[in-house]
C-alpha positions in Angstrom: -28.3 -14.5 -12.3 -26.9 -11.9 -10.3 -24.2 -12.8 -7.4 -22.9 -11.1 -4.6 -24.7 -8.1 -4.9 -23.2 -7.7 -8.5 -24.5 -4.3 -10.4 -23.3 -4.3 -13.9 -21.1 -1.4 -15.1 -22.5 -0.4 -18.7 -21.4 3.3 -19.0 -18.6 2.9 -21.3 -17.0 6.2 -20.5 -16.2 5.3 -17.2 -15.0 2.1 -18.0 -12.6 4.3 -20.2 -11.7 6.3 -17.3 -11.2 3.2 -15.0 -8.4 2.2 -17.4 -6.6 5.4 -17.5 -6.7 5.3 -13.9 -4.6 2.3 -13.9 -2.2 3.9 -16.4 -1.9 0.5 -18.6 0.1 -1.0 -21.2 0.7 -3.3 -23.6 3.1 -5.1 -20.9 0.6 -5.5 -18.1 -1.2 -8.4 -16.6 -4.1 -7.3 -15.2 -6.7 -8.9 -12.5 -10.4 -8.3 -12.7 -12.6 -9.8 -10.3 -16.1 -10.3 -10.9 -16.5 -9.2 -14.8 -20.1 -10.0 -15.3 -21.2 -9.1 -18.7 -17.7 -8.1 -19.8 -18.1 -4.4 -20.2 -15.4 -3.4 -18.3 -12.8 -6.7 -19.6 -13.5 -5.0 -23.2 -11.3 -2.6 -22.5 -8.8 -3.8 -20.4 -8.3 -6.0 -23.1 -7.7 -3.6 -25.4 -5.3 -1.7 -23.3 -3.6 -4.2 -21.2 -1.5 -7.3 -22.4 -3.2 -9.9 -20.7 -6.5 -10.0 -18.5 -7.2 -12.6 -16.3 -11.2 -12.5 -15.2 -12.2 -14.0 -11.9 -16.3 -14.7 -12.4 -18.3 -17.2 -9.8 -21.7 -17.4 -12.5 -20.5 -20.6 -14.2 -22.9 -18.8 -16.8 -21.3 -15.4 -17.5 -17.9 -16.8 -17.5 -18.8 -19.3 -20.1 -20.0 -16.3 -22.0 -16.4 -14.5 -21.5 -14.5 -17.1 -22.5 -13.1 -17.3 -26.1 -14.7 -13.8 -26.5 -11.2 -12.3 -26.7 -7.9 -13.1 -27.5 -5.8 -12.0 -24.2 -8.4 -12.7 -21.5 -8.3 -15.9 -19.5 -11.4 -16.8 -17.4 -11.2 -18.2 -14.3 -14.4 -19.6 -12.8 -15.0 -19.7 -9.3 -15.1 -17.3 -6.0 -12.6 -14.6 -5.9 -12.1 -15.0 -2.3 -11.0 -19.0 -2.3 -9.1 -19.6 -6.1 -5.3 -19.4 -6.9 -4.5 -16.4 -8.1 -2.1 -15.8 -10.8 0.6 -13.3 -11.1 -0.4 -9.7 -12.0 0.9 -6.0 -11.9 -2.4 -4.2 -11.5 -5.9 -5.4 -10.5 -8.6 -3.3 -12.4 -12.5 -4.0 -11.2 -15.6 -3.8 -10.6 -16.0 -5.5 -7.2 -19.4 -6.6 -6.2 -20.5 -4.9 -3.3 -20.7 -7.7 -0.6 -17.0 -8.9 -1.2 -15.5 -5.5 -1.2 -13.5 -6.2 2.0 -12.1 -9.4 2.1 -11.2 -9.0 -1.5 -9.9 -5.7 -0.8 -7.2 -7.2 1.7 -6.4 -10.6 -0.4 -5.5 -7.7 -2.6 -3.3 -6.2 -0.2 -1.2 -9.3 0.9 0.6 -9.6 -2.5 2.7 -7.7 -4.6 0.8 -5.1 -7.1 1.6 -2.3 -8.7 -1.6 0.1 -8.4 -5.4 -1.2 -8.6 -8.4 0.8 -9.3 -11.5 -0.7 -7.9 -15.0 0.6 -7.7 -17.0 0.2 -4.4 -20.2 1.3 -2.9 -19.4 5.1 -1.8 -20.0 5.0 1.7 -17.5 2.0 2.0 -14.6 4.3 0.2 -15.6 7.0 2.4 -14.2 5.1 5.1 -11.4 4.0 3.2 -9.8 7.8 3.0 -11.3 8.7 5.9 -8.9 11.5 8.1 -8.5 10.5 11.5 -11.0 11.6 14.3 -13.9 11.7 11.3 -17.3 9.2 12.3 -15.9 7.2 9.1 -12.5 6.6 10.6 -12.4 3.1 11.3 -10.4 -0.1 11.8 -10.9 -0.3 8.0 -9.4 3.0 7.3 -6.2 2.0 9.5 -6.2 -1.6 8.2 -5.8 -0.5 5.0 -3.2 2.7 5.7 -0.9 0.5 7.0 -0.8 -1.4 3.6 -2.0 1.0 0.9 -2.3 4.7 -0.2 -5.6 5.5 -1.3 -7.6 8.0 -3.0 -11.3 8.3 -4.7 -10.8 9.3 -8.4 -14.5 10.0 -9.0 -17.9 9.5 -7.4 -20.4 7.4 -10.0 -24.1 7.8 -10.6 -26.6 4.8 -10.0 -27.3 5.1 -13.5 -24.2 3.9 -14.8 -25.2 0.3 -13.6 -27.3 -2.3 -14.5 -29.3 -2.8 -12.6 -29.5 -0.3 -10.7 -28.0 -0.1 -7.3 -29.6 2.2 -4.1 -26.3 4.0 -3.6 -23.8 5.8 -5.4 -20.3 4.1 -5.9 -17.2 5.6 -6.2 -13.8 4.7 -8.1 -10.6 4.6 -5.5 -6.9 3.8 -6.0 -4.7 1.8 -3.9 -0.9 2.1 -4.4 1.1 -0.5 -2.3 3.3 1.8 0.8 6.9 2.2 0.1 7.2 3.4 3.3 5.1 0.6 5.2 6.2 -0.5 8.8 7.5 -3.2 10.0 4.6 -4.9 12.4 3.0 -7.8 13.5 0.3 -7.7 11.3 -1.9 -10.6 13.6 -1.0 -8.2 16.4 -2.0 -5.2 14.9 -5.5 -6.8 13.4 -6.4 -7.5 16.6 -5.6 -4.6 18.1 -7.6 -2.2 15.7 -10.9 -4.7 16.9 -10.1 -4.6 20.2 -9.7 -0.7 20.2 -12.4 -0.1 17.5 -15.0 -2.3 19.7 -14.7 0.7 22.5 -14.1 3.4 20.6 -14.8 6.0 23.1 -12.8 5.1 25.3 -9.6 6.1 25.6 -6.5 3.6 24.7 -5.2 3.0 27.7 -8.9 1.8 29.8 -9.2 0.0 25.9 -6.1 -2.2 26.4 -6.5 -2.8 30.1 -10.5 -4.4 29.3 -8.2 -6.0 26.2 -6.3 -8.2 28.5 -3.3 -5.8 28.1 -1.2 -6.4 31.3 -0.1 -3.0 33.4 3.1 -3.2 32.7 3.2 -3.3 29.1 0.8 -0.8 29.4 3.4 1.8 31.3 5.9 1.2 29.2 3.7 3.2 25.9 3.8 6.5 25.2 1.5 8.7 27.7 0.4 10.8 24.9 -1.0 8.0 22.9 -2.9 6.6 26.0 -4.8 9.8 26.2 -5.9 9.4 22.7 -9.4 7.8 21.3 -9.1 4.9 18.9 -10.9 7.6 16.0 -7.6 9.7 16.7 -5.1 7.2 16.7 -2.7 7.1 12.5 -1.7 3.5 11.3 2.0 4.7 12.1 0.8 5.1 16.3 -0.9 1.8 16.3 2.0 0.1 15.3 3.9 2.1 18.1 1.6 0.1 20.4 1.5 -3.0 18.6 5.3 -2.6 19.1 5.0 -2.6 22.4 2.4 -5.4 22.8 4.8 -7.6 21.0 8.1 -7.0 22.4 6.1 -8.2 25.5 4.1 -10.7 24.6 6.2 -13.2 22.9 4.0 -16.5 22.6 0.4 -17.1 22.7 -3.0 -14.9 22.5 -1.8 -11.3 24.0 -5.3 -10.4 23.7 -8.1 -12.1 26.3 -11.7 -10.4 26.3 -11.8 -9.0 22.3 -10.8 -11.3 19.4 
């Protein structure tokens, strides 16, 4: 029984690839969420020094379990366990979790993870800005993460079969990442992103932004579109909304 829109990965060679994208080593600990069949944990456990595999079938995890010698199974949903400790997180994700597994990712420490999503969903994840796939995911992500697709993959490298191509993307933590109140700057990107043709300034007045908050950001970055707007300008105007807005909800109309 398939979960969470789960398509098994069963061409070898780019489970090969998927591990030389995450450059591993006899010292790493790896994290793969959703494993399925155990295709892909194969050979992360031949590469890596320990695997831990996160799988919600109670079914398939009993089947990966004792089946080899450095990978611990952990049964449950990826999205509500406690994760262990890890340097690099190496999967296939299942489709519908891509997201929110995507950013429980992101808030903890990780050296580089190579994950395969749907290919429209990693489009938007390197999208430039003022493409029609920049997005609030695009920025949500830049303001954590590098990434970059590694290699588009056929339908027919899954079992079954899935209606879309996927592609293989890595995400290397920032070194350079700003400083910013991330609950701030969340809400922000939906608040813009939910009026994306307007431009930021009418966007953070119908926000519940007051006027003179407002007047106090840079002019140029009022005249912009959400679409146009780099992770590094929304946290200019996050700035602003915070050294403002001190206590409470400084957003009223779009949470």
């Amino acid at each position: 029984m398939r979960k969470r829109g789960q398509h098994f990965l069963v061409d070898r060679r780019i489970s090969e690839r998927i591990a030389d994208y995450a450059y591993l080593t006899g010292s790493d600990s790896v994290l793969e969420v959703g494993p399925g069949t155990g295709n892909l944990t194969g050979v992360l456990s031949a590469r890596a020094g320990r695997v831990v595999a996160v799988e919600v079938d109670p079914r398939l995890a009993a089947a990966l379990e004792d089946r080899f010698p450095n990978v611990s199974v952990i049964r449950g949903d990826a999205l509500r366990v406690d994760l262990p400790e890890y340097e690099k997180v190496v999967s296939n994700l299942p489709y519908q979790i891509s997201s929110k597994m995507t950013f429980r990712i992101l808030k903890r420490e990780f050296e580089v993870a190579v994950l395969m999503y749907q290919r429209e969903f990693a489009q938007r994840l390197v999208a430039p800005p003022g493409s029609k796939d920049y997005g609030r995911l695009t920025l949500n992500v830049g303001l954590r993460a590098e990434a970059e697709i590694l290699e588009r993959v056929p339908r027919t490298a899954f079992w079954p079969r899935p209606r879309v191509e996927s592609a293989i993307v890595r995400l290397r933590p920032r070194e350079d990442r700003p400083k910013v109140d991330e609950r701030i700057f969340v809400d922000l990107t939906r608040g813009l992103f939910s009026q994306r043709r307007k431009k930021v300034k009418k966007s953070l007045a119908a926000m519940g932004i007051s006027s003179e908050t407002i007047s106090r950001m840079e002019s140029d970055l009022l005249e912009k579109r959400p679409e146009n707007l780099t992770p590094e300008e929304v946290v200019i105007l996050a700035e602003a909304i915070s050294c403002n807005h001190r206590t409470g909800s400084v957003f009223y109309t779009h949470r």
